[in-house]
KOLGU-770860 format. One record per atom (N, C-alpha, C): residue in one letter; x negated, y, z. Coordinates in nm, 4 decimals. Layout:
+-------+----------+----------+----------+
| lovex |     east |    north |       up |
+-------+----------+----------+----------+
|     A |        X |        Y |        Z |
...
+-------+----------+----------+----------+
END
This chain:
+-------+----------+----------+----------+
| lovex |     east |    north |       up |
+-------+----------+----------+----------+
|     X |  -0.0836 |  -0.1192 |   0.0000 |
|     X |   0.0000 |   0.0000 |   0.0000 |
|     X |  -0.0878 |   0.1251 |   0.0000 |
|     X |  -0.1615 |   0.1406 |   0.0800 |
|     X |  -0.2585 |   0.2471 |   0.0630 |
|     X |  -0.3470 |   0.2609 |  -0.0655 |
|     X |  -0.4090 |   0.1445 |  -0.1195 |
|     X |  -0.4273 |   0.1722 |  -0.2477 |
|     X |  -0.3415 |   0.2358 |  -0.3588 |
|     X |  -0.1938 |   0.1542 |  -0.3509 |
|     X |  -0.0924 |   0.2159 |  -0.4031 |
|     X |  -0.0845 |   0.3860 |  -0.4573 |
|     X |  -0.0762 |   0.4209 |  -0.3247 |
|     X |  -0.0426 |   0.5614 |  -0.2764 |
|     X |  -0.1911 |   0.6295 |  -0.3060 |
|     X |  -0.2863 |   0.6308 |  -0.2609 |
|     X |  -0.4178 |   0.6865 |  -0.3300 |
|     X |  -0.4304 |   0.7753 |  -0.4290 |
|     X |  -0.4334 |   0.8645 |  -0.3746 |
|     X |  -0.4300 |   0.9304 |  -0.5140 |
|     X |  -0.3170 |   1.0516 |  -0.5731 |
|     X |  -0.2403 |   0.9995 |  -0.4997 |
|     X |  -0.0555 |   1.0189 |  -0.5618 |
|     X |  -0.0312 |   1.1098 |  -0.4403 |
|     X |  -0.0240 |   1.2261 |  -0.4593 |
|     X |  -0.0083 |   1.3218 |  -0.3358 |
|     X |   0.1397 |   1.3404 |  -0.3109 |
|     X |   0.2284 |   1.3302 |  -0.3877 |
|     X |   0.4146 |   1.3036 |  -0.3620 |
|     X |   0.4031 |   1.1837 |  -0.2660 |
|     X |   0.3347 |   1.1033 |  -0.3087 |
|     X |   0.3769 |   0.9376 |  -0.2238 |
|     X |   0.3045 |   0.9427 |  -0.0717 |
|     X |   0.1616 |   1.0048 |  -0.1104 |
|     X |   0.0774 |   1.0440 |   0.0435 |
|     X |   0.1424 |   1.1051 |   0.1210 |
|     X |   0.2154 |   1.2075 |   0.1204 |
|     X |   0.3210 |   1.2810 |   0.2047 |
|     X |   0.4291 |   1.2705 |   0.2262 |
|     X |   0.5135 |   1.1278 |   0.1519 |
|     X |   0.6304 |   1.0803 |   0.1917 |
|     X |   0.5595 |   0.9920 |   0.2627 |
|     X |   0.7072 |   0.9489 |   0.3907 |
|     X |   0.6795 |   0.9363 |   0.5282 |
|     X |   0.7111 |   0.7382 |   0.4338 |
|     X |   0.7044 |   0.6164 |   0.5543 |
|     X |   0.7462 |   0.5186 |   0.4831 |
|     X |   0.8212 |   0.4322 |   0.4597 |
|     X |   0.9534 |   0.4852 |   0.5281 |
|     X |   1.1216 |   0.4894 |   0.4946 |
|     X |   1.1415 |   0.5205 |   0.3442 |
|     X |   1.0784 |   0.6683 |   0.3242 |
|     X |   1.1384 |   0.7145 |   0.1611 |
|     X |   1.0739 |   0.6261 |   0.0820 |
|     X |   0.9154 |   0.6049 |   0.1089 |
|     X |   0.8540 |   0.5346 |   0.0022 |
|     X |   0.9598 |   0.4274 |  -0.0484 |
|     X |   1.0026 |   0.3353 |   0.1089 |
|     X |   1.0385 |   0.2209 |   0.0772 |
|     X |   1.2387 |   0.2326 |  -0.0260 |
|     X |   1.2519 |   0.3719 |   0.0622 |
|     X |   1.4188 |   0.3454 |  -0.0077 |
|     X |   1.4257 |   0.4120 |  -0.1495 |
|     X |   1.2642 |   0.4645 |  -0.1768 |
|     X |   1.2895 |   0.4980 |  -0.3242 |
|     X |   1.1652 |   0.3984 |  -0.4311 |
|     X |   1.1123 |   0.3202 |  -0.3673 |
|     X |   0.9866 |   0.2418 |  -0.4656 |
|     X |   1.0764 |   0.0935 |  -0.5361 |
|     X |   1.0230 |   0.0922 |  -0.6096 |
|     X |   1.0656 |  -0.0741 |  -0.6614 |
|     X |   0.9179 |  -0.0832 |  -0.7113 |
|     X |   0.9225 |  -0.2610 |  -0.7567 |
|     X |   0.8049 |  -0.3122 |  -0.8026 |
|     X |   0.7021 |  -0.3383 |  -0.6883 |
|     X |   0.5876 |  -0.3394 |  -0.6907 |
|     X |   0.4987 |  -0.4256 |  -0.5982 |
|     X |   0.4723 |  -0.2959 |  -0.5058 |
|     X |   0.4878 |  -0.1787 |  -0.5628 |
|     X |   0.5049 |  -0.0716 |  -0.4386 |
|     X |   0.6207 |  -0.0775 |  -0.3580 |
|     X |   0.6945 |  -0.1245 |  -0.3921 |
|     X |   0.8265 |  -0.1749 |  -0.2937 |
|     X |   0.7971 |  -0.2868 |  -0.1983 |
|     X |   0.7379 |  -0.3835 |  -0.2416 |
|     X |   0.7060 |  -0.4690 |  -0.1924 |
|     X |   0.6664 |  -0.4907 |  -0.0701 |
|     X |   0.4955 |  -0.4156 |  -0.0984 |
|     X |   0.4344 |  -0.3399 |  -0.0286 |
|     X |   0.4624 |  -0.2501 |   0.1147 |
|     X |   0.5248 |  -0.1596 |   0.0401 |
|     X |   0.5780 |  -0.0755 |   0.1186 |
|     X |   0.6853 |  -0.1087 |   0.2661 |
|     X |   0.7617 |  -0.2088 |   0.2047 |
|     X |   0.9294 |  -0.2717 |   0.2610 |
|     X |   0.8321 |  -0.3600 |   0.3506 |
|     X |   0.6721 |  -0.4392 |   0.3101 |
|     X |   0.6595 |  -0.5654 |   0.4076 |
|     X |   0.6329 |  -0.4752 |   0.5469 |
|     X |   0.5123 |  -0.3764 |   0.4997 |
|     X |   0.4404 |  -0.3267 |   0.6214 |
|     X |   0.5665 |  -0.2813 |   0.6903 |
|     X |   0.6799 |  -0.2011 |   0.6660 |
|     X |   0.8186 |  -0.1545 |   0.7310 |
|     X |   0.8600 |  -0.2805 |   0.7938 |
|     X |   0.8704 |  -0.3777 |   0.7046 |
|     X |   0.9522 |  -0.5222 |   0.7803 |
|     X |   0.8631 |  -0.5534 |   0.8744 |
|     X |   0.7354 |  -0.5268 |   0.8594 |
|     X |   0.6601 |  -0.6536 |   0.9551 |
|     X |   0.6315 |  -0.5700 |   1.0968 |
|     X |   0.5977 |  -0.4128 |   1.0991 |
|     X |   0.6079 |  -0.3043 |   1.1942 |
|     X |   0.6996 |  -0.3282 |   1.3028 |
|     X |   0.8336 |  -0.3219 |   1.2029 |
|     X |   0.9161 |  -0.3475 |   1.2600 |
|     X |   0.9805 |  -0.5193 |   1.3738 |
|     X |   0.9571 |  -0.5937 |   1.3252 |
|     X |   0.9114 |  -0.7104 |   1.3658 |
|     X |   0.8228 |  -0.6896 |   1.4648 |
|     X |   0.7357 |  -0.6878 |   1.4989 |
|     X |   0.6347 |  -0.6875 |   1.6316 |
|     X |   0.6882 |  -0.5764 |   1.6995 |
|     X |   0.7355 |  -0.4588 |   1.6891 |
|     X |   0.8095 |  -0.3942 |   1.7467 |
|     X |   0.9462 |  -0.4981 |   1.8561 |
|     X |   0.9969 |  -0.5464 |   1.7413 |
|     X |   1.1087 |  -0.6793 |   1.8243 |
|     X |   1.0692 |  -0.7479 |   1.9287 |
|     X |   0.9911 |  -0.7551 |   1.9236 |
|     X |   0.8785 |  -0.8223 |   2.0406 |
|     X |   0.8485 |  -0.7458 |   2.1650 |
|     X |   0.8453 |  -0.8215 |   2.2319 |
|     X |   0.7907 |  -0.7830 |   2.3661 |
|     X |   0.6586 |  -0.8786 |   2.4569 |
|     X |   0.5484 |  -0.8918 |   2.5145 |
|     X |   0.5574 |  -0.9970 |   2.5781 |
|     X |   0.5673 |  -1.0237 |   2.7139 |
|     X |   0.6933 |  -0.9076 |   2.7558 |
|     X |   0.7781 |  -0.9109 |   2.9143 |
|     X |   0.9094 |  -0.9098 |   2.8215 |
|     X |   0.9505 |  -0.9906 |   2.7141 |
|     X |   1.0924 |  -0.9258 |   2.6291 |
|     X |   1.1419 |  -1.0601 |   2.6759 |
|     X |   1.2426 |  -1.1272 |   2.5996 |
|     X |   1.3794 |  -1.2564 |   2.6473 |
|     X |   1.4446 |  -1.1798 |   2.7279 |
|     X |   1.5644 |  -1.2313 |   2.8167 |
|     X |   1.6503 |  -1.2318 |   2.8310 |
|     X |   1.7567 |  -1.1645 |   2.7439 |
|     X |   1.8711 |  -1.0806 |   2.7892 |
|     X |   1.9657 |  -1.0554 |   2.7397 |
|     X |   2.0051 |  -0.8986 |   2.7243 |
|     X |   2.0690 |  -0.8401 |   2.6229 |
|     X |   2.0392 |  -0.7163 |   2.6128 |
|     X |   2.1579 |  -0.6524 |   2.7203 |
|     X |   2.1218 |  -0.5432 |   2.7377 |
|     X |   2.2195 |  -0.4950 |   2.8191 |
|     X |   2.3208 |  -0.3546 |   2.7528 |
|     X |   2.4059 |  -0.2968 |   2.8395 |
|     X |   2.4945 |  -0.2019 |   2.8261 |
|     X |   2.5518 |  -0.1906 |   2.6678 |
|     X |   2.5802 |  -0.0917 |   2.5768 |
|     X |   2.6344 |  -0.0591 |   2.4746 |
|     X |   2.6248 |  -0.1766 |   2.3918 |
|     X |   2.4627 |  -0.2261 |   2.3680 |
|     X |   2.4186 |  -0.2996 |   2.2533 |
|     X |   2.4981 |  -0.4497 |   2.3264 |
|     X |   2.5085 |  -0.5001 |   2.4216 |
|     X |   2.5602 |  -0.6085 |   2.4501 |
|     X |   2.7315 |  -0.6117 |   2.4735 |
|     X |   2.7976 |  -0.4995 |   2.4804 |
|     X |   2.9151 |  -0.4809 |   2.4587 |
|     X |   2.9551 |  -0.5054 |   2.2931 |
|     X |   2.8170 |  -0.4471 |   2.1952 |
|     X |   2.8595 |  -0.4491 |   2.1122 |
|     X |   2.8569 |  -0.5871 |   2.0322 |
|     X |   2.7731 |  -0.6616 |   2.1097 |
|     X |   2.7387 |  -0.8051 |   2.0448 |
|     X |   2.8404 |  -0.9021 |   2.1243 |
|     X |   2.9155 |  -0.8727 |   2.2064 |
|     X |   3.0146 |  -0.9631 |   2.2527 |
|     X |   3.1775 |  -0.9489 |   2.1890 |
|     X |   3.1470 |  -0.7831 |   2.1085 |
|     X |   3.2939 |  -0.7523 |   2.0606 |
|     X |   3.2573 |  -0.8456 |   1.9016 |
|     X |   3.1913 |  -0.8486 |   1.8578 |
|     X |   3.1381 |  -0.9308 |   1.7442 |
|     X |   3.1511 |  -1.0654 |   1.7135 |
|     X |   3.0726 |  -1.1440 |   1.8431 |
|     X |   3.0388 |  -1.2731 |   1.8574 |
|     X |   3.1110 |  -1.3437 |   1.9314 |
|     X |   3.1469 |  -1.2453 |   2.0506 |
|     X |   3.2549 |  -1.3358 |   2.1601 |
|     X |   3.1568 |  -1.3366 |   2.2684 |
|     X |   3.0319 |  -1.3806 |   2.2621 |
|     X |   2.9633 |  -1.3594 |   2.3675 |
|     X |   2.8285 |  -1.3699 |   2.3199 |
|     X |   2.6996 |  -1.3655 |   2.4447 |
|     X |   2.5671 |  -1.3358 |   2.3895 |
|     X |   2.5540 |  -1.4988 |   2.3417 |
|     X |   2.5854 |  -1.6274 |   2.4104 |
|     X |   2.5725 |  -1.7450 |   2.3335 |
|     X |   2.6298 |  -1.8020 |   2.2226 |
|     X |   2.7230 |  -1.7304 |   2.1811 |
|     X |   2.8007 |  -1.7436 |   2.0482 |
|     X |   2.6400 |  -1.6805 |   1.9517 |
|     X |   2.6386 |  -1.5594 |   1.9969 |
|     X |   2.5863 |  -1.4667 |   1.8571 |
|     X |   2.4203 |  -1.5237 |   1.8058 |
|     X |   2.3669 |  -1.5850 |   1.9473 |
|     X |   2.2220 |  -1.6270 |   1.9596 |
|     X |   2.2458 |  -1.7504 |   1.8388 |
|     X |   2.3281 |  -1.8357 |   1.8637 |
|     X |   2.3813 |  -1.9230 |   1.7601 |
|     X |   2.4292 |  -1.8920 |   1.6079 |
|     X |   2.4723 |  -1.7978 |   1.6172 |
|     X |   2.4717 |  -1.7221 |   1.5019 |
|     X |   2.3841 |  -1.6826 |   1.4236 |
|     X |   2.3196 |  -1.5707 |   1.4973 |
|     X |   2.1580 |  -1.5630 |   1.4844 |
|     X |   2.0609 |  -1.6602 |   1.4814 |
|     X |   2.0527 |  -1.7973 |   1.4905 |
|     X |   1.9704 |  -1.8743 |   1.4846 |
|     X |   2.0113 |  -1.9619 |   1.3514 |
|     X |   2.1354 |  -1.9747 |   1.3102 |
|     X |   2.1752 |  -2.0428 |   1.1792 |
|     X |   2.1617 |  -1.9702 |   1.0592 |
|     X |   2.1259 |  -1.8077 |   1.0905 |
|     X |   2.1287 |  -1.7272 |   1.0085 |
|     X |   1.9998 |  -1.7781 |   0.9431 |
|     X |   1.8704 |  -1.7318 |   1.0195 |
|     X |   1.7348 |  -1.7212 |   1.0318 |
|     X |   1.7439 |  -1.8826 |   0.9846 |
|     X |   1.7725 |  -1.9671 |   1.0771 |
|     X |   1.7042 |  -2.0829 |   1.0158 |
|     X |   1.7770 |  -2.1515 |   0.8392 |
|     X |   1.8604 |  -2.0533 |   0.8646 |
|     X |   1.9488 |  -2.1070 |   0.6796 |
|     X |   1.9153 |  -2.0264 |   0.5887 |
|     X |   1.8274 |  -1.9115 |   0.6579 |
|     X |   1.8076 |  -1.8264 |   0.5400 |
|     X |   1.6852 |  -1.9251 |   0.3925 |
|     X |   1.7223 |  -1.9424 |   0.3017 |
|     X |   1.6715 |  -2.0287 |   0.1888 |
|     X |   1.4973 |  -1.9258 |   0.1766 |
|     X |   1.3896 |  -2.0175 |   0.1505 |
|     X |   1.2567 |  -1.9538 |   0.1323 |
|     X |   1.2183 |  -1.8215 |   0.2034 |
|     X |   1.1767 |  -1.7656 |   0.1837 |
|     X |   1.0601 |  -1.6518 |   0.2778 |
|     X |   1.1738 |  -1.5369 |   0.3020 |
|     X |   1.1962 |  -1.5095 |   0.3820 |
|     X |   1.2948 |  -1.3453 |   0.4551 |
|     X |   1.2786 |  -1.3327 |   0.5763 |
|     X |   1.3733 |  -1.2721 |   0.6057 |
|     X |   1.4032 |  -1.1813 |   0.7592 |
|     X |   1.5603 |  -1.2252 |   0.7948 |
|     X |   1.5925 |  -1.2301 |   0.9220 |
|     X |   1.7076 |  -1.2238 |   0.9863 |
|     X |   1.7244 |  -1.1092 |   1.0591 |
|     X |   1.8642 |  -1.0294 |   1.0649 |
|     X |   1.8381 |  -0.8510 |   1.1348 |
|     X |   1.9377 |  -0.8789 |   1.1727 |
|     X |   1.9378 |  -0.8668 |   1.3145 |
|     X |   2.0719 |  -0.7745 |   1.3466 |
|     X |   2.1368 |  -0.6311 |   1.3278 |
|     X |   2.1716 |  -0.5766 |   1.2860 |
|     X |   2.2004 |  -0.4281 |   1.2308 |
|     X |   2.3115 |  -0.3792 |   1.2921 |
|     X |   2.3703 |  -0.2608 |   1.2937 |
|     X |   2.4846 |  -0.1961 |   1.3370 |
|     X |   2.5364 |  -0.0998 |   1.1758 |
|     X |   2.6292 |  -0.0610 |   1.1630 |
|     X |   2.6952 |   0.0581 |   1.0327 |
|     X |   2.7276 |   0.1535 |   1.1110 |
|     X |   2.7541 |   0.2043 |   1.0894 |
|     X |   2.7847 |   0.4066 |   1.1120 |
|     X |   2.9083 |   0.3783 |   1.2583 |
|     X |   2.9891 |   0.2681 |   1.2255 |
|     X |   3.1193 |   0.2616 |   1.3730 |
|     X |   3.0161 |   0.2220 |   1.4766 |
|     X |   2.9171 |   0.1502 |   1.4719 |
|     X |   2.8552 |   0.0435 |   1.6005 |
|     X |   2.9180 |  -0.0374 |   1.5863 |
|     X |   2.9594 |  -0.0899 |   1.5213 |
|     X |   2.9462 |  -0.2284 |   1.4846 |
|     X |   2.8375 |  -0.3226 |   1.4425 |
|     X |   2.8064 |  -0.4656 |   1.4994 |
|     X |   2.7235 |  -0.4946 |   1.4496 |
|     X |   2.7468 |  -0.6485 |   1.3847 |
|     X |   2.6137 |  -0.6873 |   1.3050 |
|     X |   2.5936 |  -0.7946 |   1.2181 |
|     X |   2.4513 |  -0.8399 |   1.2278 |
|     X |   2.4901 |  -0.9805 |   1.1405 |
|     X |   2.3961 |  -1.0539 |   1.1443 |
|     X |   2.3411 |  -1.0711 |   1.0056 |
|     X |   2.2823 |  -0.9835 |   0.8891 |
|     X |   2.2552 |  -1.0179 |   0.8031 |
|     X |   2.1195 |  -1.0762 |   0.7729 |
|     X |   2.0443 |  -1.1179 |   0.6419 |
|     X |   1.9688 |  -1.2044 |   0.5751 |
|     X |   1.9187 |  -1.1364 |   0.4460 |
|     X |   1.7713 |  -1.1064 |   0.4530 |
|     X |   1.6787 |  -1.0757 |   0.3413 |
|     X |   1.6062 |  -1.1283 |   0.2832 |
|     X |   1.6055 |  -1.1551 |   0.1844 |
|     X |   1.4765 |  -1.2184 |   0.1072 |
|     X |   1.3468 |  -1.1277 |   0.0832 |
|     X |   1.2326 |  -1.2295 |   0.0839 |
|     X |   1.1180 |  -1.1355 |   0.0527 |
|     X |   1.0940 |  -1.0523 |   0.1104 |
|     X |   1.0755 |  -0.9107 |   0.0102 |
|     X |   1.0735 |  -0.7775 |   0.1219 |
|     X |   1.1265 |  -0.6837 |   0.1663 |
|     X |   1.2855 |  -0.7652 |   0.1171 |
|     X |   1.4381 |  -0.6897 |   0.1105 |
|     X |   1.3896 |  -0.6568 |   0.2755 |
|     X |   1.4872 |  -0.5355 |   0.2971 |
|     X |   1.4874 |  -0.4810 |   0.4061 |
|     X |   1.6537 |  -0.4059 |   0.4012 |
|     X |   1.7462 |  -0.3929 |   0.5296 |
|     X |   1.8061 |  -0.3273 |   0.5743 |
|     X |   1.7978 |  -0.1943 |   0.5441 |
|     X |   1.7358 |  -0.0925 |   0.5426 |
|     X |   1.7003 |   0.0145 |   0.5022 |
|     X |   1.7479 |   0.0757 |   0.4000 |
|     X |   1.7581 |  -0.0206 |   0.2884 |
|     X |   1.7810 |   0.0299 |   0.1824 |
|     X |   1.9228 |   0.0175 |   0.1235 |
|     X |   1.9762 |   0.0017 |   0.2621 |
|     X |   2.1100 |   0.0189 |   0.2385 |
|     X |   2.1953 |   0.1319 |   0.2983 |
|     X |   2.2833 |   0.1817 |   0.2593 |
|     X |   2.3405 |   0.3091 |   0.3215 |
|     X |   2.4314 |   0.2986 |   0.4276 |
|     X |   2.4206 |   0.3231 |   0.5398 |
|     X |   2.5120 |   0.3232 |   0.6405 |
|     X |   2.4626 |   0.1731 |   0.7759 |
|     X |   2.3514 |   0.1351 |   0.7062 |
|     X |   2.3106 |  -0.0010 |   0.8645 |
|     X |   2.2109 |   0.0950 |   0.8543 |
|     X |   2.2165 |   0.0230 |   1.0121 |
|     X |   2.0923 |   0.0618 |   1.1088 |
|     X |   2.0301 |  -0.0393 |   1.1362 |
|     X |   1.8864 |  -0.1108 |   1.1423 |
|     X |   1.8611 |  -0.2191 |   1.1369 |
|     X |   1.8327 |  -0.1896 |   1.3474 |
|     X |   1.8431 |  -0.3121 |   1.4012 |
|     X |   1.8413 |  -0.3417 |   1.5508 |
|     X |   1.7040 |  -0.3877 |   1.5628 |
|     X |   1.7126 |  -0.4907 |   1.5208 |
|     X |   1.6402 |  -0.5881 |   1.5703 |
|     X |   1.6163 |  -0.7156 |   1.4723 |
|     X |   1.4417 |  -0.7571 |   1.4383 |
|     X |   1.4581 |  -0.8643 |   1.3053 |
|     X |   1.3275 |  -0.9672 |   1.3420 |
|     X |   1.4161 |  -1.0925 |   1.3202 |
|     X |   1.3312 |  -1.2070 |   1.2759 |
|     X |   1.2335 |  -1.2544 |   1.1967 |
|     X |   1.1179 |  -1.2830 |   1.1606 |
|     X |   1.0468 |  -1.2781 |   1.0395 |
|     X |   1.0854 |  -1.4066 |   1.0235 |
|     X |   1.0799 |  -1.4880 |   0.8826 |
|     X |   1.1171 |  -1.6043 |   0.9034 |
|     X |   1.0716 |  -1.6552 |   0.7705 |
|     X |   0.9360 |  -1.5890 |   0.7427 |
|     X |   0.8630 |  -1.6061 |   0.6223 |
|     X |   0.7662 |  -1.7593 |   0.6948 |
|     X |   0.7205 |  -1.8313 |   0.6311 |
|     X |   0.6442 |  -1.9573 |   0.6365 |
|     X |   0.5242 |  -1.8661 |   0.7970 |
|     X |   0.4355 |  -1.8028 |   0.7092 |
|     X |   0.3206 |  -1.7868 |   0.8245 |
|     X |   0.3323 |  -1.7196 |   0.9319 |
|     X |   0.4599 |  -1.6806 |   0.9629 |
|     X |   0.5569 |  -1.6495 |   1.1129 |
|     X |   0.4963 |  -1.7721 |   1.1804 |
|     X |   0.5643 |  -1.8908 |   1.1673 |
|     X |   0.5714 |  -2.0127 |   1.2367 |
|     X |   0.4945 |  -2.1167 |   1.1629 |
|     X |   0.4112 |  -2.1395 |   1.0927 |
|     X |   0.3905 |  -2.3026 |   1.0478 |
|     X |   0.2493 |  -2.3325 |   1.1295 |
|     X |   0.1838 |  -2.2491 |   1.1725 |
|     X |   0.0680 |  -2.3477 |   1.2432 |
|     X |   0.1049 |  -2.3727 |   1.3919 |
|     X |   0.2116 |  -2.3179 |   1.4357 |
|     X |   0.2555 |  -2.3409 |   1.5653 |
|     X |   0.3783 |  -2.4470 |   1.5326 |
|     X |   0.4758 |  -2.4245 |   1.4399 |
|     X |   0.5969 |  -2.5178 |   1.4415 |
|     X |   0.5924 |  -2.5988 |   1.3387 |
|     X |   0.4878 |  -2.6017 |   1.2708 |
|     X |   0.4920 |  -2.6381 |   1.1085 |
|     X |   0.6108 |  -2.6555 |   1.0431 |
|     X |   0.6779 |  -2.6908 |   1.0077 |
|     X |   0.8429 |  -2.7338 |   0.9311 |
|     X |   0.9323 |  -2.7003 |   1.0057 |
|     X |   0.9381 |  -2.6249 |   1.1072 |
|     X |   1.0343 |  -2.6288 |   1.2237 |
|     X |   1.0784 |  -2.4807 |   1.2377 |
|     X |   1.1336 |  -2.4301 |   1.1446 |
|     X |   1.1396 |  -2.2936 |   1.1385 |
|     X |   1.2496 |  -2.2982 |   1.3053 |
|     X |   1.3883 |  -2.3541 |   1.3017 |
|     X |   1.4767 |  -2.3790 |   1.3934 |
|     X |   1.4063 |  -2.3853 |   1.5630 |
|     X |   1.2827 |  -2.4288 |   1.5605 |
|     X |   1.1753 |  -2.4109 |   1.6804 |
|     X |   1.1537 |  -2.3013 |   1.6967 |
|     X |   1.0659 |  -2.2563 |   1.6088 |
|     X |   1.0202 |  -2.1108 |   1.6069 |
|     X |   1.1780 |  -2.0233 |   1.6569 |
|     X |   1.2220 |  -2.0043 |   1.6171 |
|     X |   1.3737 |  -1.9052 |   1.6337 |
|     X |   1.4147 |  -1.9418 |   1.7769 |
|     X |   1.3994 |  -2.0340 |   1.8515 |
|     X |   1.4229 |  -2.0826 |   1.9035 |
|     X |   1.3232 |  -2.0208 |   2.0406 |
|     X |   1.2189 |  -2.0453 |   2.0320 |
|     X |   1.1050 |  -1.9565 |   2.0871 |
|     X |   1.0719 |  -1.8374 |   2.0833 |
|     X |   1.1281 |  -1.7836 |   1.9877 |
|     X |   1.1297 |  -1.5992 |   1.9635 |
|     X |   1.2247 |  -1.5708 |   2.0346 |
|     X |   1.3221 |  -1.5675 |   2.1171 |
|     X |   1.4193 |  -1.5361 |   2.2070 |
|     X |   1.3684 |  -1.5562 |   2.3455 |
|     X |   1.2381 |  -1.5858 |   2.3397 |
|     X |   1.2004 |  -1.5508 |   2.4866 |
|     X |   1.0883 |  -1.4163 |   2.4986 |
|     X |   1.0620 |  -1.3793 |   2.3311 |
|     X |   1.0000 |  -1.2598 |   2.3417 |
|     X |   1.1172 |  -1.1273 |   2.2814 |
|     X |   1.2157 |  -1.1705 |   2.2564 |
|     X |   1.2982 |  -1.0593 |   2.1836 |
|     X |   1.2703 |  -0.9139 |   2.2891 |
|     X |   1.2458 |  -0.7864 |   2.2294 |
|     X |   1.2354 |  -0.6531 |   2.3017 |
|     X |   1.3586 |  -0.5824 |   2.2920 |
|     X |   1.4715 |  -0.6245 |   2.4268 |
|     X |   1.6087 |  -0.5798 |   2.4010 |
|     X |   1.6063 |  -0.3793 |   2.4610 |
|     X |   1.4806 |  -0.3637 |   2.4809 |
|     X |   1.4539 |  -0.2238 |   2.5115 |
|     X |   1.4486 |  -0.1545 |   2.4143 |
|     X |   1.3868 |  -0.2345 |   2.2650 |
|     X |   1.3740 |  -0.1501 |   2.1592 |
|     X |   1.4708 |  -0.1786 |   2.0593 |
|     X |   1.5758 |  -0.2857 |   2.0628 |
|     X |   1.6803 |  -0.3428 |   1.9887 |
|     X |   1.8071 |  -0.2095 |   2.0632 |
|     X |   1.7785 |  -0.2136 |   2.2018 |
|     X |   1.9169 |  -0.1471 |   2.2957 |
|     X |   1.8479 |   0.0729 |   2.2041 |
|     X |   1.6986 |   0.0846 |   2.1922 |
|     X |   1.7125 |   0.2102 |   2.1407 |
|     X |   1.7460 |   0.2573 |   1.9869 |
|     X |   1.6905 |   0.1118 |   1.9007 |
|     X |   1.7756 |   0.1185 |   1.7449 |
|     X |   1.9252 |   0.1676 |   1.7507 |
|     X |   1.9672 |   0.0760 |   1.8552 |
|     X |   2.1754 |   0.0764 |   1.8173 |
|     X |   2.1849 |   0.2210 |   1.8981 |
|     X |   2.1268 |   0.2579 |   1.9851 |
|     X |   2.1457 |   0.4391 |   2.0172 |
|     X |   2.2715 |   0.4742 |   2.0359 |
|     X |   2.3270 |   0.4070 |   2.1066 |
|     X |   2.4785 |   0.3972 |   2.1970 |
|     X |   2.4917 |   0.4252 |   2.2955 |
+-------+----------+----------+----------+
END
């Protein structure tokens, strides 16, 4: 990405939201992984697991029914998502929220009106030297680092 941009003084001074909600091609790519993957270790905590609290967990129980419904949800998402993506929880403009599914270096972002929460990586080198084939492990184990401090300041309720 920085090679990308090099050079290109419009692109050096856009921040890397715009890059990403206005690039296509391998500058998209680019651009959307370092955003996806930022974002991702951001999700993380390693004092994070348990359960989110106030607004964001009101809002995942008006959704799901409860936090063990949606974790289930969230885990069939991520583990069904077909070849290399992301699993996000997101909110739209009401606070409402969802459980959607990206491929590649699709990102939330580049859609009008979600807010992305909180996201799963669920590309192969996330998990294969720890779970090898076991993506459903891995997902499974990322819920004891989820950062519901920085998922509870995305939804901003």
């Amino acid at each position: 990405l920085n090679a990308a941009v090099d050079g290109d003084a419009a692109l050096a001074s856009s921040s890397l939201e715009d890059i990403v909600r206005t690039a296509s091609g391998g500058l998209f790519n680019n651009a959307a992984q370092v955003w996806n993957h930022t974002f991702y270790w951001n999700s993380m905590s390693p004092t994070g697991g348990g359960t989110p609290k106030g607004a964001l967990a009101a809002a995942i129980d008006a959704a799901y029914g409860s936090f063990d419904a949606f974790k289930t949800a969230f885990g069939n998402a991520a583990g069904g998502q077909f070849g290399s993506g992301w699993a996000w929880l997101v909110s739209n403009e009401a606070g409402e929220v969802t459980i959607v599914t990206t491929s590649n270096a699709g990102t939330p972002i580049t859609t009008e009106g979600v807010t992305p929460i909180l996201t799963c990586d669920v590309w192969e080198h996330a998990y294969y030297l720890d779970y090898q084939n076991a993506r459903p492990s891995y997902v499974g184990a990322w819920w004891s680092l989820v950062n519901w401090d920085f998922a509870s300041a995305n939804y901003g309720r």
